[in-house]
Each structure stands twice: as C-alpha cells, then as structure tokens.
N, C-alpha and C positions, 0 to 999 in steps of 0.2 A: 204641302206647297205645290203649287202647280205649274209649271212649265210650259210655257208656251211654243217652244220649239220641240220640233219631231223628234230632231237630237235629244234632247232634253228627253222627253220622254221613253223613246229609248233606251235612253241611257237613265232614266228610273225603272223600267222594265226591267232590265237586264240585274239590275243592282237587288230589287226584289226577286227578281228568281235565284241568285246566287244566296241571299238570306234565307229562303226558303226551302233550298236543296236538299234532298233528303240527303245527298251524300256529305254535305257538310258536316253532321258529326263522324260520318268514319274515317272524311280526312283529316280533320282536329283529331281524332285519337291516332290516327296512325302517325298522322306528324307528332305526335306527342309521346307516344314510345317509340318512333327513331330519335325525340330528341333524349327522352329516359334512358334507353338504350346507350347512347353513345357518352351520355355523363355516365352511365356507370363502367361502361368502358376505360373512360378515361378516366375515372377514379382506381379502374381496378390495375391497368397499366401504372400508374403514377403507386400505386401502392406497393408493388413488385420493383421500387427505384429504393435502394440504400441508403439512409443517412451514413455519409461518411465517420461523422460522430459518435453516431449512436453504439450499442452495446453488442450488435451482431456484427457490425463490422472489426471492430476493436476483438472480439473474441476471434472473427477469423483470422487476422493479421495474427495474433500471435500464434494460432497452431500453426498458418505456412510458415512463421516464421520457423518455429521449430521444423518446420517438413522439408523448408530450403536448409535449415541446418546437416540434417541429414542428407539431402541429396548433395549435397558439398562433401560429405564423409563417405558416398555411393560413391561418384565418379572416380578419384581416387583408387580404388578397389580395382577398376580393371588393369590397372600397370603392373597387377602381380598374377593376372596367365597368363604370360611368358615364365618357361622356366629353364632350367639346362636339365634334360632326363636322357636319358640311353634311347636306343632305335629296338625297333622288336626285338631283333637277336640278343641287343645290346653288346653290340659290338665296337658303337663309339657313340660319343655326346652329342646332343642335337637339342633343338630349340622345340618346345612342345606346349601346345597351350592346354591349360586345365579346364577341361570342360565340364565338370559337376561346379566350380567356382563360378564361370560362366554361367552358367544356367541361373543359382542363385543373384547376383549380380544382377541381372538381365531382369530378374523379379521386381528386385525392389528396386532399380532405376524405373520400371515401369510403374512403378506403384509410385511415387516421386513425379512419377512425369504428368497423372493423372490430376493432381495436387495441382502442379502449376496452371494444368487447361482449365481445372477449376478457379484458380485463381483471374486470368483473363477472363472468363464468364462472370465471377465476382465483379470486377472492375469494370466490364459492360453496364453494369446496374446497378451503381454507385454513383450517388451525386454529387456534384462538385459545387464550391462557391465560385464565382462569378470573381473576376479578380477588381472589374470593377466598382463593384457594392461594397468593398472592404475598409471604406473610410469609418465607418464608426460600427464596433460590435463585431459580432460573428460574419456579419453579408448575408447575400442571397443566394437561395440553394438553386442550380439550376436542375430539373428535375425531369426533363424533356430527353427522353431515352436517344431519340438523333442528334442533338444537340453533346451529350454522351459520351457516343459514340463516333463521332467525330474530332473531338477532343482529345478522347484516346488514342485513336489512331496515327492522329497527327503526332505522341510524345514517345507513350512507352509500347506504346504495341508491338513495334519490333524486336526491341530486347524480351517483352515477355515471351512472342513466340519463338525466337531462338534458344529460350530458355527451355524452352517446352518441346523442342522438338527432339526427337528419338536416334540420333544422332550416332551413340555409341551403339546402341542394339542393329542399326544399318552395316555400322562395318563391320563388325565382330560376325555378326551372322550370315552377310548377305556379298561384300564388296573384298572382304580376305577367304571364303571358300573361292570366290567367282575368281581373284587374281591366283586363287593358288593352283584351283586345275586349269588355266590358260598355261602352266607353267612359265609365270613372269618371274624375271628375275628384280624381286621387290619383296624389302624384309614387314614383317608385321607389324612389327613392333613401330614402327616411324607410323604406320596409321594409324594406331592408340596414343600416338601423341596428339591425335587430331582432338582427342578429346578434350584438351585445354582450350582449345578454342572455343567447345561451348560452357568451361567454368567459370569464362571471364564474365557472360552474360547473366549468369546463375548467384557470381559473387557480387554482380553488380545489385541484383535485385534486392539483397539484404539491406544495404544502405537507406534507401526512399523507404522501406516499409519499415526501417525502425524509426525515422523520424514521425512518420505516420503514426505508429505507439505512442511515441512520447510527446505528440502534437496533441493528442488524442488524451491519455491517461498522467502524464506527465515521465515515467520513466519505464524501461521497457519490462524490469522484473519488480514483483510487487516488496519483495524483503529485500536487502542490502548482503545475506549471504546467495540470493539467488542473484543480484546482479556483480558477486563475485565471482558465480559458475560461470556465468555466462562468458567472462571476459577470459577465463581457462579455460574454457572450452574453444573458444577461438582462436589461443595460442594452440592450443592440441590440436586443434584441426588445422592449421596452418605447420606445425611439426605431419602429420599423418600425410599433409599434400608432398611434403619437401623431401621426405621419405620416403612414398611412392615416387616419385618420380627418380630420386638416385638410383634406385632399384631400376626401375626400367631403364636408366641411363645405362646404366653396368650391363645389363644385356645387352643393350645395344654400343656397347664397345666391345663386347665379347665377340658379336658378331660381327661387327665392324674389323676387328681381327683375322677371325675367319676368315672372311671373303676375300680380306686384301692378300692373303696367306694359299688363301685358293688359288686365289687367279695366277700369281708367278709360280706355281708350281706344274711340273712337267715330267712328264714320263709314262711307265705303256698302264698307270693307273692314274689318271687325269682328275682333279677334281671337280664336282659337282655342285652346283647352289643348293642342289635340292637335297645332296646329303645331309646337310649340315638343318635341313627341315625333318623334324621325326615322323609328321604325315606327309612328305612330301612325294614320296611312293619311291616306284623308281626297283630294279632289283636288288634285294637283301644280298645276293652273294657277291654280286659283283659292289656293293658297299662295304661287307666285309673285308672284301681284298684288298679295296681301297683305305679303310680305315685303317689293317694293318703295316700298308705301307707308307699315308700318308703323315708327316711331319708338321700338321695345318696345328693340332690340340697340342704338343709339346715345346710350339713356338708360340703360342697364347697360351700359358700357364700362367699362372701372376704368383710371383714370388716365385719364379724360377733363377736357375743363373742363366740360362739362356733364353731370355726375353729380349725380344727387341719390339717387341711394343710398349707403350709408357699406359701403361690403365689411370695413372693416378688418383685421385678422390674414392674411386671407385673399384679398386683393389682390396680395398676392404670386406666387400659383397663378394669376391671372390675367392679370397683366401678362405674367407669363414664358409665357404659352402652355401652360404643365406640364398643362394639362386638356383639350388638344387632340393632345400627343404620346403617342408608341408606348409600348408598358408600363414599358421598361426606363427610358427617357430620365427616364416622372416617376416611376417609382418610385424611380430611385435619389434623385433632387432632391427628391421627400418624404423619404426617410430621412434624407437630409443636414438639410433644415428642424427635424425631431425630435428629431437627434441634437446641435445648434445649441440649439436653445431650450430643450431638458432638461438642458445640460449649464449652460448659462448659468440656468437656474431661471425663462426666458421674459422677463427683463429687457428684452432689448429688444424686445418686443411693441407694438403701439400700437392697442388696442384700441377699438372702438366705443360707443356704447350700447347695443348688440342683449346683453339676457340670456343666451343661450346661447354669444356668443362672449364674453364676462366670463367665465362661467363655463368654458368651456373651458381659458381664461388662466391660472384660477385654479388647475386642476386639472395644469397642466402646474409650477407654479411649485411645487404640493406633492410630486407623483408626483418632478418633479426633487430636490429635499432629498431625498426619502425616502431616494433610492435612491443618491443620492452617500453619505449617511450608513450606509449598509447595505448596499449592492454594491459599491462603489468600495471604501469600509472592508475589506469583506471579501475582493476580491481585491487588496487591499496587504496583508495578513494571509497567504494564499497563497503572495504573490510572499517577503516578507521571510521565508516559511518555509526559504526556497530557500538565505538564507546565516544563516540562525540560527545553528549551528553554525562557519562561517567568523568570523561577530561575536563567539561563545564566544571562539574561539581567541583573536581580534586580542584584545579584552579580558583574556585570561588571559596573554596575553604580554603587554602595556601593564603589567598590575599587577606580573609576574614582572622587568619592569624596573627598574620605580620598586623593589621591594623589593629587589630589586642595586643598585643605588644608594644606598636608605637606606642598606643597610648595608656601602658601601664593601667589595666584592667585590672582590678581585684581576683583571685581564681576561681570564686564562685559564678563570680557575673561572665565569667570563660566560659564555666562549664555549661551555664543556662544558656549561653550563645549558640555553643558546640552541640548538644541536645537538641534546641531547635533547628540549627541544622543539617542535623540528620534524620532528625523523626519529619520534615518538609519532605525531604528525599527519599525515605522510605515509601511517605504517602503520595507522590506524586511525580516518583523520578524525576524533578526538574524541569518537567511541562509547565509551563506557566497558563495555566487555564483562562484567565481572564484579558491576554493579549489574544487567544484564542477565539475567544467569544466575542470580543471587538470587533475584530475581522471581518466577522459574517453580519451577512444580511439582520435587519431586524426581525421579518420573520422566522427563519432562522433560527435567531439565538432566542427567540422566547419557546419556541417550542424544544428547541434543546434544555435548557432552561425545567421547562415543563417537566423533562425527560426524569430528568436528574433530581429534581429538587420538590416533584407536587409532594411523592407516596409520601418523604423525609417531613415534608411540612405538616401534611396532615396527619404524623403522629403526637404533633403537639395539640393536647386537649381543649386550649384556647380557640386551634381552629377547625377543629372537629366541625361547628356548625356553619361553618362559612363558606358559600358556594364558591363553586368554580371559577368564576370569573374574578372575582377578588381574590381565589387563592393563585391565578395566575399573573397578576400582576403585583401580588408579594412575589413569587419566586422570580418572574423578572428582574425584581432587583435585589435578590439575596446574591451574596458573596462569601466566599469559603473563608472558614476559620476555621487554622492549626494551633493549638497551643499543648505546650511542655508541660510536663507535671513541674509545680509550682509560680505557676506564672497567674500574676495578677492582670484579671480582665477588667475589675471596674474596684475603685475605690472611694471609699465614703468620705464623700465632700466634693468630689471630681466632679468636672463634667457630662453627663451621659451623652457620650456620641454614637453609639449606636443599640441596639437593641439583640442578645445572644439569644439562638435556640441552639438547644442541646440533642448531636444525634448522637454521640457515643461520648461515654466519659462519663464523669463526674467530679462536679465543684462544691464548692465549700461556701457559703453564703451566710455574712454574719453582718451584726450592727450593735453600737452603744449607744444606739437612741440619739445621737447627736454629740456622741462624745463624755455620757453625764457618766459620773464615778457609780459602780455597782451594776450598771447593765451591761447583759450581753445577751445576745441572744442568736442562737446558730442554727441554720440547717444543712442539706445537704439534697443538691440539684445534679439531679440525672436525666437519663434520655427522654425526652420531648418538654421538661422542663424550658424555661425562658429567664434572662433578667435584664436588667433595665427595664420595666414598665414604666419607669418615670419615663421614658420617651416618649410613650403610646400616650399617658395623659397630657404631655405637653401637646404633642402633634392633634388630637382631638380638641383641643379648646377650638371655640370660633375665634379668637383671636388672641393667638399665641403670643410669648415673647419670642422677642428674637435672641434672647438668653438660653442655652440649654440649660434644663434643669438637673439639681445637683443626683447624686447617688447618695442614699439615704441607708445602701449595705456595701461593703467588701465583698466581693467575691474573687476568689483563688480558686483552681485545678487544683485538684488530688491527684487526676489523673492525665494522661495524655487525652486531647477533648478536640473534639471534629465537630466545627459546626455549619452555622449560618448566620451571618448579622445581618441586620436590618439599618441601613445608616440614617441620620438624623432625617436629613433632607428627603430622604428616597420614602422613609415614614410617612411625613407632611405632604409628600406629595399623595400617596394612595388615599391619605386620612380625606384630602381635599374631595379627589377625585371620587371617591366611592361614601359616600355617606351613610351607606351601611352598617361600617362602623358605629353612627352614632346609637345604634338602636341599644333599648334595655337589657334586651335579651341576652345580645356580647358583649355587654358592659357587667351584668350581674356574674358572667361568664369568668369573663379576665377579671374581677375582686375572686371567686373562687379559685381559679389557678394561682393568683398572684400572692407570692410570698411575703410580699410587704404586709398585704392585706393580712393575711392568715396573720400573720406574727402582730396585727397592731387587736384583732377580732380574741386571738390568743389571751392579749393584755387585757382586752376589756375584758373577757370572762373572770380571769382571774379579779379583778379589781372591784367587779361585783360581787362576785366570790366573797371575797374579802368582808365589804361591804352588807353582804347579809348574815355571815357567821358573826359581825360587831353588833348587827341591832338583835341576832336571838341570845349574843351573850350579853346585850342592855337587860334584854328580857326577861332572862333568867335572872340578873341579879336584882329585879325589880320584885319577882315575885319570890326570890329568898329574904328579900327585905321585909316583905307586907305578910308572911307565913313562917311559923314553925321551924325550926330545921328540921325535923321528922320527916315533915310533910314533903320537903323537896326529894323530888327520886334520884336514884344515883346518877341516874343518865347525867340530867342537869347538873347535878356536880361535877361529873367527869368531864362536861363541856368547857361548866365554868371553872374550874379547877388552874392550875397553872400555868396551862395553856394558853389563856391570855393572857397573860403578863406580857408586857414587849411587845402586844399589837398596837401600832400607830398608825393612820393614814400616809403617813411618809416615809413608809417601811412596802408601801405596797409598788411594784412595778409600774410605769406608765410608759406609753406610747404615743406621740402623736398620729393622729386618723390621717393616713394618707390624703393626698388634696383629690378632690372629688369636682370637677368643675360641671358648670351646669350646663348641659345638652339639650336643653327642653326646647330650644329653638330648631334646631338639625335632628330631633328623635324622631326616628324610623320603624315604627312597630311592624 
C-alpha cells in the first residue's frame, strides 16, 4: 500500500527496519528466557510453600508436638539446682547449684529450643486459606510467600519466638554468675522463677497445634489407648510442674529464713549473705567462726521446738531432707508430692499465712478440678472407646433376649438367633460394612468393592470367562452373606430373590421334582459354587416377568457360610446393561456349572439308559422266541433273566428341562 505522506512513509521505513533487524531474534529469545526464567522461578518459589493439609505438614505437627511436650518436661528440670549442701570445710549449710545437672538441662533445652526455630521457619512456608473463600468447600490457598508472612506476623509470631527464645540458658549461665561476683545481695533462685514466664508461651503453643491435628486428621493419636497416654501424660506433666516448683518454693523459704535471721543478728561475728551462698567466696575461717557461733540454721530448722518461722506446705521438703539429696531421690518424692495433692485437689495441705504459699494452695486445688474434669474425663472417653462396640453388642443381645422372651420363642429358634448372633460378631465385630460403603463416594466404593470382592468372584467357575468390566459391575452390587449352620437360604417353591456365591462353607442342595412321591435328589454346594440360577434365567429373558421365578431346589447350610448375593433387581439391571451375557459361550457355561441342569442332564441319561436296556431286552426276547434255546448265549439270558421283571416306564425317574428362553435376538458371539 502506498502512502503518500512523508510521515507515512517513514513510518513504513522504520516498521520494515524493525522487521528486519537482525537483532530481533535475540531480543525474542532473551525476552523469552527472562520470561521462562522467572515462571520457573515462580513455580520453583510456589513449590517450596506447604499445604497446610497435606501429609508433611500433619507429620511435622505431631513430632513438635511431641518436642513441645518435652520441652514442658525440660523447663521444669531447672528448679531442682538449687540445693542445701555444706561450704568447702563443711562447716555449715548453704545453697549450691548443681552444675553437671545444669550442663545436661542446658542440652536439651537447647535441643528443644532448636525445634521451635524450626517450627517458625515451618509456619513461614505454610499456606493458609483465605477466610474469605470459605463459603463453599475447602477455600482458597493463599500461596504468595509475602502475603505468609505477613499474616504470621501479625498473629502468632510473638508467642512462637518467646517460645523459642533461650531464656533460661541466659540466666543460669550468664545474669546469676554476673549478679553473684558484683556481690548483689539477690537470691537465685527468684531468677529461675523467671522461667515460668516463658512456659506460659510454650504451654500455650500446644493448644492451636492440636486443633491443627485434628482439623487436619481428625483426632490427635491414631489408637484410643495412645489418646489415653496422652491425656496421662498431661496430668503427669502438670504433677512434675507442680512439684518442681514446691521444691523451689521450700528453698526459697529456707532462704527466705536465713536472711530474715541474718539480718537481726549482732555481734563481733556479724552475718553475711554470701555465707549462706556455697560459691559465694568470701573467707572460709572467718565462715567457720561465724557458723559456729551463729543461731541463723537452728532457728530455721523445720520441726524444731524452736521455730519461729512457719514453713508450712513446705516443711515437708525439709523434714525429709528431699533438698539436700541426689536429683533422682527428690525428684521423683516431688512428683509423687504433685501427683498426691492434684489428685486429692490439695485437701490435705496445712497451709501458713505467707501470701504466696495461700496462694500456691489455691492454685493447686484449681489446676487439680480442672484437670480431673478435663483430662481424667477425657482419657475415660479413650479408654471406653476401646469396648464401645463390645457394649453395642452385649446390649443388642440383652434386648434380642428380652424380645425372645416377650414373645415366647420356641428354644430352638433361640438358639438359631443366639448363633447367628454371634458368629455376625465373630466375623465382623459389629461394623456394619454396608452403612460404610454408602457413605463414600461412588468412585470409591466400587473400587473398594473391586478390592474385596473381584479375586472372591472369580473363583466361581461360571465367571471364569467374563472380563473385567462385567465382573466389576457384578461386585459393585454384591452384598455380604452370613449364615449359621442350619439355616435355610432358599426353599422349593419360594420366591427367588436373590442369587448366592459360595466363598467358604458348604450347603446342602436338594429337590422332589415338584413335590412328586419317590423323588429326591441331593447335592452338595461348596466354595465358588452358586444357587439360584432361576434368577439369572429370568433376568436374561428379553422380556421378563415382573414375577420372580420360583426355586425349583431347597438349599440349607451344613456349615457356617460366607458369601455374596446377587439381588433380583441389581441382576436385571447388569443382565440389561451388558449383553454379554447373552452370548452362547456363558450360557453353554452356566447349564455346565448349574446344578439344576446337571440334576435334570442326570435324569435324562438315566431315562435313556433305561430306555435302551428295554429295547435290547425286546430284543433278546425276540430272538429266544424265533431260535432254539441252545442257541441263546448265556450272556442274553443273564440280561434277560429276572432282571426284568418290575421294569416299567413309570418306574423310571424324570425331571423337568430347566426353562431355557430364547436369546437369538441379544446373542453375542
């Protein structure tokens, strides 16, 4: 096209030189791996972001879980270095911390502590749902790592990193050496109580991460005796807190003793704070002199006659020495104290005036209710989960008696009840399998279905030849069958409503031909056997009745029998649906397997049978008639001989020919 202005052409110039640039493919390809480049980027970002759902997140929730449990059992631990030990000489009591228990302690709080920073990095790269998107379904993940992070920030990021921060290993190691060589007058032990202030943030964090479990998985242990442990274990760790801590309370009245004992006492050997510290330094002889003269230890004796301080609660820790022995000796005699007065609600307490140990009491008589009404509760809920099911049963048998009873049962047709229901129970504890299978998806349940019931089906010979596809939508609609030894499954002349495969057991299959005097004829049906075929030939007709067709045998259990039915309807439907069935092949199939058949195939041999031994015994007496007696061989005497006497055509058995309906319109080779 041509342009007649200069512009115009220019600006065709320009436009063909830009088409023609040589550099144009190597800005197309450079813009095109920064734009490859930065999707894979951002797929590789978005893929390092957590389903909160998913099965690595749920796995890590429950070790921290387990790893906060333990660091709640760590903290704890440090209120027992303090202890009452002798001074170098040993020349009088003083407060000394244990430093090999320190050192350990100090380990695995840090090991603990390293957990939790993992855990905030965790919850950095973890996605959330949008609380928006949460009208219908799951919602929308929000996946944008700023977005995140932000989030977090703004709710729990402060309790996590107060959870996580190093807290007790700063005073232990770093702010009680630093106050002790300033020589402050300031006891230790009141700064290890700092450490309850970070187990409030640490106890807190348990709470949100087990709803997270059980938002997640539905309950936090996977058995009902592991969600017994757990809720003992919580009381134990709540005795182990409540026990450590009396423990440090009792030293810190002991000391509390001390100093109030120090300070009014006067004379040319003067008390000191730092005596009553075992590293507190200071000189050993002039401690010695002063401990022999000083009155501070036999006015703070507990169980003295001359006490005039009140220890109360915590006179106990003293009397017994628990503040002077090895870790194990009083930690375990604190736990037991804990585990003692939380369970009794602190009843037997005999408390003081001192405000703080009231208040202690008090707090022990609450935390105990709380937790009996809430732990205890809850792992008796665990445990009775364990025979829920066995109480179903005893109560469904308790009613199933009384209701044989009201109504004056026979004791046989009792015992047939009581049998079946317990050989139900046996096989199936009481799960109700087919409320089960409702529940779930359609998908699902046929593949479940699949699971359970293909290999079982195709040990019946009948469907040996039938692909897949038709043998999955037989077991789609197979349903379990229990039945008692002696129990009748179909009887001659009934109805046939459904159709039995045989996976273990064996039955007893018989018929009189319709009732007629002198027949009977019996077999004997075991695993991958079937009966009811009068189903399969009603359901195959092109145009059935809507009559079910009669049973033409009895069949009875011999034995306790586990099976599969096939129900009327659920028949007619696959017979409809898959026309496979109609073909020669499975039809020549099922007369082979089918016992009707055999028994009617039975009859007719014999009845020919029959039928040909009468015309060679015509025969024979036709040519003793036209010949000699000589000349007849013994054979033919012995045939005809008296033998036949008493053969009649109405001596011989008959059977009617199963109905055989015509398929020549739906036949499928």
């Amino acid at each position: 096209m041509e342009i007649p202005s200069s512009r115009g052409e220019k600006i065709v110039r320009f436009r063909s030189v830009k088409a023609e640039s040589p550099l144009r493919p190597l800005i197309q390809a450079v813009g095109f791996h920064r734009a490859k480049g930065s999707d894979e980027r951002e797929k590789s970002r978005r893929g390092k972001i957590l389903d909160p759902a998913g099965d690595a997140v749920l796995h890590w929730n429950r070790v921290f879980l387990f790893t906060s449990l333990v660091a709640l059992f760590v903290d704890p631990l440090y209120f027992y270095l303090p202890s009452v030990s002798s001074s170098r000489g040993g020349s009088s009591p003083c407060i000394k911390l244990d430093q090999s228990l320190n050192t350990s302690i100090t380990l695995l709080r840090t090991m603990t502590d390293l957990f939790f920073l993992l855990h905030v990095a965790v919850k950095l790269r973890t996605a959330y749902v949008a609380p928006s998107s949460r009208i219908f379904g799951r919602g929308e993940l929000i996946n944008d790592p700023k977005k995140i992070a932000r989030r977090y920030l703004r709710s729990d990021f402060v309790v996590d990193l107060a959870a996580a921060l190093p807290l007790p290993q700063i005073l232990i190691w770093i702010i009680i050496p630093a106050m002790r060589s300033s020589d402050e007058d300031q006891n230790s032990n009141t700064l290890v109580l700092i450490v309850l202030f970070q187990y409030i943030p640490r106890l807190y964090v348990i709470f949100p991460l087990s709803r997270e479990i059980i938002k997640a998985s539905g309950v936090v242990t996977k058995t009902a005796w592991g969600g017994a442990a757990y809720n003992l274990l919580l009381y134990m760790l709540a005795s182990h807190v409540l026990g450590a801590s009396w423990y440090l309370l009792s030293i810190e009245r002991l000391t509390k003793c001390w100093k109030s004992t120090c300070r009014h006492e006067r004379g040319d050997f003067q008390c000191h704070s730092r005596y009553l510290d075992c590293d507190g330094g200071g000189d050993e002889e002039a401690r010695r002199r002063w401990a022999a003269a000083t009155r501070v230890f036999s006015r703070c004796t507990a169980g003295g006659g001359g006490v005039v301080f009140q220890f109360g609660i915590f006179e106990g820790a003293l009397t017994t020495g628990a503040v002077s022995e090895t870790f194990l000796k009083k930690y375990l005699y604190c736990l037991w104290w804990g585990l003692q007065n939380l369970s009794s609600y602190g009843q037997n307490l005999s408390t003081s005036t001192f405000l703080g140990e009231t208040a202690f009491a008090i707090l022990i008589a609450i935390v105990g209710l709380v937790l009996f009404a809430h732990l205890i509760g809850n792992m008796q809920t665990y445990l009775q989960s364990t025979t829920v099911r066995l109480e179903e049963w005893r109560l469904k048998r308790r009613d199933t008696e009384e209701w044989m009873e009201h109504r004056k049962l026979p004791r046989d047709l009792r015992d047939r009840v009581r049998r079946f229901v317990q050989y139900t129970w046996v096989v199936n504890q009481g799960v109700d399998e087919e409320a089960i299978l409702r529940s779930l998806p359609s998908d699902l349940r046929k593949d479940i279905k699949l699971h359970l019931c293909l290999d079982l089906v195709r040990r019946v010979p009948f469907f040996s030849q039938v692909d897949d596809q038709l043998l999955g939508a037989i077991c789609e609609r197979l349903v379990s069958l229990l039945r008692t030894k002696g129990t009748y499954i179909i009887r001659e002349g009934d109805a046939v409503t459904e159709m039995v495969f045989v996976i273990r057991g064996s039955l007893e299959s018989s018929t009189t031909g319709g009732g007629r005097t002198g027949f009977f004829n019996c077999i004997t049906l075991r695993r991958g056997d079937f009966c009811g075929e009068e189903l399969l030939v009603w359901a195959l007709l092109p145009r059935s009745s809507p009559y079910l067709p009669l049973s033409t045998r009895t069949v009875r259990t011999l034995t306790e029998v586990e099976g599969f039915a096939l129900r009327a309807e659920d028949l007619r439907f696959v017979a409809n649906q898959f026309r496979r069935l109609h073909s020669k092949k499975l039809q020549q199939t099922f007369r082979f397997y089918s016992h009707h058949w055999r028994s009617w195939a039975a009859c007719f041999i014999q009845a020919a049978w029959q039928r040909f031994k009468r015309r060679r015994l015509a025969k024979d007496l036709i040519l003793r008639e036209s010949h000699p007696p000589a000349s007849i061989s013994p054979l033919i005497g012995e045939v005809g001989g008296g033998r036949s006497h008493g053969i009649d055509a109405s001596d011989i058995p008959t059977l009617m020919k199963p109905d055989e309906p015509d398929f020549s319109r739906h036949c499928e080779d």
